[in-house]
C-alpha positions in Angstrom: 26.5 139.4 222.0 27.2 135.5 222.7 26.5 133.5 224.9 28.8 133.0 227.5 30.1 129.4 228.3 27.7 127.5 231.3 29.4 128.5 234.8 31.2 131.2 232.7 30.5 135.0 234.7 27.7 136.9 231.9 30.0 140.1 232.0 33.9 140.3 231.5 35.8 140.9 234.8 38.7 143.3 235.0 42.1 142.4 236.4 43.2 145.9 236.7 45.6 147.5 239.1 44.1 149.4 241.7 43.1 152.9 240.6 41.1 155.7 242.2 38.7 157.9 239.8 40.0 160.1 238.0 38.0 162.9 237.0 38.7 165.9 234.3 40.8 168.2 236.2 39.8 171.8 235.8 42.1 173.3 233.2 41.3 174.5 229.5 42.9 170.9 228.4 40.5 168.1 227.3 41.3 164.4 227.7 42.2 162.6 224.9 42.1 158.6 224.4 44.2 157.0 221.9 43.8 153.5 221.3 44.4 151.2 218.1 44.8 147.4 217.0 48.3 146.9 216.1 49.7 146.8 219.5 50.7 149.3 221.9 54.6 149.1 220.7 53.8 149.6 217.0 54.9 152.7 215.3 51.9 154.0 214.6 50.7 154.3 217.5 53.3 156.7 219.0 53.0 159.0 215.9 49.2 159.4 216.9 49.5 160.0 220.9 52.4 162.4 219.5 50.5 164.2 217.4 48.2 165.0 219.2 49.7 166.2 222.5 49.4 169.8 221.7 45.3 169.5 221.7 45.2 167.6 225.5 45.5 165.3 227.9 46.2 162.1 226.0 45.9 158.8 227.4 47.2 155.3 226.1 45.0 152.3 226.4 46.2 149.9 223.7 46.3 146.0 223.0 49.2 144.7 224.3 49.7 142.1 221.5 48.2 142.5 217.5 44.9 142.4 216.8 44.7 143.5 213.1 41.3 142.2 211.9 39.7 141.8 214.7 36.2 143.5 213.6 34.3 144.8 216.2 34.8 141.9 218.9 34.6 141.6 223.0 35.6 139.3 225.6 32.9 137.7 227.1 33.6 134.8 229.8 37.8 135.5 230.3 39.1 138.1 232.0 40.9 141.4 230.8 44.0 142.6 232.4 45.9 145.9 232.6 49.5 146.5 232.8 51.3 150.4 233.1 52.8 150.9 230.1 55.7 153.3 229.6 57.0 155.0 226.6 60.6 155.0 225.6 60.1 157.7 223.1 61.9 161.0 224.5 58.3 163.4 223.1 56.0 160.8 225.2 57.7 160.8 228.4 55.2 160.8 231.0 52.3 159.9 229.0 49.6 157.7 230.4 49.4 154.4 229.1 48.2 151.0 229.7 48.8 147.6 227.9 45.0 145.4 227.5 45.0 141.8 227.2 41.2 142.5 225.5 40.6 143.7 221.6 40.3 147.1 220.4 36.8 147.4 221.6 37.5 146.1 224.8 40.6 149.1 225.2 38.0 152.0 225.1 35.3 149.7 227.2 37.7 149.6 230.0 39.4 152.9 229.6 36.5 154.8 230.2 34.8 152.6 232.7 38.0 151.8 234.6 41.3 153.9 233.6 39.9 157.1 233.0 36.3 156.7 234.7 35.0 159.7 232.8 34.7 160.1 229.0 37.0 161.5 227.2 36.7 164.8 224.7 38.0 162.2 221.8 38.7 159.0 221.0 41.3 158.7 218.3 42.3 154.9 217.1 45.6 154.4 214.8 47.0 155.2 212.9 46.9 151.7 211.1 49.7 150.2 209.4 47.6 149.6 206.2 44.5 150.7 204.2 40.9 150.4 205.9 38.6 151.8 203.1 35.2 150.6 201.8 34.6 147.4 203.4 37.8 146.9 205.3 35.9 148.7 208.1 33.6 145.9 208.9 36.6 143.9 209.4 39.0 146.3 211.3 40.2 147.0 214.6 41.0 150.1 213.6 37.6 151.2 213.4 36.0 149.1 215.8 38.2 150.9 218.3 36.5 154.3 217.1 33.2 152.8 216.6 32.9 151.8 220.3 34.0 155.7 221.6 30.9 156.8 219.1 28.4 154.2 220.6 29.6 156.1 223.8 28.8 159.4 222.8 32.5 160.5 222.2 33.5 161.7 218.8 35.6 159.6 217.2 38.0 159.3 214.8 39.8 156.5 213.5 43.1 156.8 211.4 44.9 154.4 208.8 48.3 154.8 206.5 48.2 152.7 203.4 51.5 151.2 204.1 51.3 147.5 206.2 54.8 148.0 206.8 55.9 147.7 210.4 58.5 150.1 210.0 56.3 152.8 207.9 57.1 156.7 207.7 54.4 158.0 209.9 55.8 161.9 209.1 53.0 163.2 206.6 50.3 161.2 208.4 51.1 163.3 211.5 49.9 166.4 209.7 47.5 165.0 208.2 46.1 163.7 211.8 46.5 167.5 213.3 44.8 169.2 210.4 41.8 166.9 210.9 41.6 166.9 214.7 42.0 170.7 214.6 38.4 171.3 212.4 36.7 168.3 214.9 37.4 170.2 217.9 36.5 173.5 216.3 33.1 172.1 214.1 32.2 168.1 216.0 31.4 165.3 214.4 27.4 164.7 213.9 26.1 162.3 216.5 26.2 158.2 215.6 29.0 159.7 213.1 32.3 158.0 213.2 35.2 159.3 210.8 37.0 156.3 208.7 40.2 158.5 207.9 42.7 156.4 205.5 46.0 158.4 204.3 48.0 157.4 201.3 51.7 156.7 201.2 53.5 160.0 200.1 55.4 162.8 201.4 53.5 165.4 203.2 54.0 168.0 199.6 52.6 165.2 197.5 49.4 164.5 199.2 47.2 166.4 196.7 44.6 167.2 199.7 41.6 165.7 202.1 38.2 164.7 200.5 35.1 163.6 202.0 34.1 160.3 200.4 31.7 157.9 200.5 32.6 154.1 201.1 33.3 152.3 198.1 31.4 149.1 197.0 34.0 146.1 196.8 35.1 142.8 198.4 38.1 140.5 198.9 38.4 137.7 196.9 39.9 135.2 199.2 41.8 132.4 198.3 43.6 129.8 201.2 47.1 128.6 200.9 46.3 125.0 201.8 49.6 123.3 203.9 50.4 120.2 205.7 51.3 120.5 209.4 54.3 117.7 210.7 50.9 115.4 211.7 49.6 115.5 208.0 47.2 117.5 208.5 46.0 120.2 206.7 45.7 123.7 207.2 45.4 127.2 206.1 46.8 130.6 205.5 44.0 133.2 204.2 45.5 135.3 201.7 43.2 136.6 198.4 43.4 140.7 196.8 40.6 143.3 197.5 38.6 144.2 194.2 37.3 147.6 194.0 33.8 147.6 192.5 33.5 151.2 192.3 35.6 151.8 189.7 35.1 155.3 187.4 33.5 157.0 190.4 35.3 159.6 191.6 33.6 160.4 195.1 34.7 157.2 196.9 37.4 156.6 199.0 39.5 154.0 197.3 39.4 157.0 194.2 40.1 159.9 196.5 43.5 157.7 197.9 44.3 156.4 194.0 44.1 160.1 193.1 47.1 161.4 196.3 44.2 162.4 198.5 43.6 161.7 201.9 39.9 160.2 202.4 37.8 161.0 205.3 34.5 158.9 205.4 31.9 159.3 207.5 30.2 156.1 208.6 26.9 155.8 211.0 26.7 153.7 213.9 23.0 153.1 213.2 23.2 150.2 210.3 19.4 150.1 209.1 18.4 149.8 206.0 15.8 152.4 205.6 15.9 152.1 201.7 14.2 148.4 202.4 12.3 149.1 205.2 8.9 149.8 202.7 9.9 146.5 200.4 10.1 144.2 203.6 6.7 145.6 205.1 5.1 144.0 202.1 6.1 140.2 203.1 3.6 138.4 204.2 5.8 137.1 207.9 2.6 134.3 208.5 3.5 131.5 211.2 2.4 128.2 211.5 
């Protein structure tokens, strides 16, 4: 975690409105957070906390601006506010939902500590207007959304369509979402487990299926798209391609989506590497 700024509080503060706990009411229902890093107005969002209505209880707690590519970051030394939130959508009238100044991460943070003060049966983050397979994860919101509900003991799930557009067709993912949720709830998710769910960009009867993959082994090449501001100075746009370096194997994720196939990949919370644990015990670490 940083440091915060001299003066600066060591904990975020929340600027919330004033809300008394609420605990799980008794009923056969179980609470559902939804969260994501697009924004609480962006399309996929809604096709999520729809989705998954008929399983419980869901609850909103959503960025209230973008804040694709955020990785896994807090707010340390500036506040975080809450604003109600309501849904113009006829099928999620009534819904719970809250607007968050913070990141991804901080949306679960605070909706567990402060909206919901209880956990949640699930955390669900998406779906994503875009791919986030192999090592898109380490840079998405996305993800860090779900990460943060698994670090908290909640299962977790987060969902992506491979389609950036704003206005994408969210129809097929909905299934896709239900079928998944549907065997969680039945079968869990192993402990320090967090499911990296991406969905290709076809009709519901062209999706060939759901595999479990492995993360593939690839990078972005990034290039910068050097410009001159009106004070002649210069500046930046990152732009660059994503190069798959798993080619030919057929049990990753970037092959299960090339092939129609939804990929669900299970990632661990716990990032050791126990493979180089026994090479590293051999340095010789000697001070002074």
């Amino acid at each position: 975690m940083p440091r915060p700024p001299r003066g600066a509080a060591r904990l975020p503060t929340f600027a919330a409105p004033a809300m008394s706990p609420q605990p799980a009411p008794a009923s056969d229902k179980i609470d559902i957070l939804v969260s994501n890093d697009d924004g609480i107005t962006a399309l996929g969002i809604l096709a999520l906390a729809e989705a998954v209505q008929e399983f419980g209880r869901v609850a909103v707690v959503a960025p209230d601006s973008p804040q694709s590519g955020m990785g896994h970051a807090i707010s340390v030394g500036r506040p975080l506010r809450l604003a109600r939130h309501k849904f113009l959508e006829p099928a999620l009238q009534g819904t719970q939902a809250w607007a968050c100044s913070g990141t991804p991460a901080d949306c679960v943070k605070l909706a567990t500590a402060v909206v919901l003060q209880h956990k949640p049966a699930l955390v669900l983050s998406g779906i994503n207007h875009g791919s986030n397979s192999s090592v898109s994860v380490f840079y998405s919101g996305t993800l860090s959304a779900a990460r943060e509900g698994t670090i908290a003991g909640i299962p977790s799930i987060g969902f992506s369509l491979c389609n950036y557009r704003p206005d994408a067709d969210f129809t097929a993912a909905r299934e896709v979402v239900r079928a998944i949720v549907r065997q969680v709830l039945a079968q869990g998710i192993p402990a320090g487990v967090v499911l990296n769910v991406n969905i290709p960009d076809l009709p519901l009867d062209k999706i060939q299926g759901i595999r479990v993959t492995r993360q593939a082994e690839g990078r972005f090449v990034e290039e910068f798209d050097q410009r001159v501001d009106p004070y002649g100075r210069n500046y930046y746009w990152l732009t660059g391609r994503f190069h798959n370096e798993d080619t030919g194997e057929p049990d990753t994720d970037e092959a299960a989506l090339a092939a129609g196939y939804v990929s669900v990949c299970p990632a661990l919370i716990d990032i050791t590497a126990r493979h180089a644990l026994r090479h590293l015990s051999g340095f010789d670490f000697r001070l002074g």
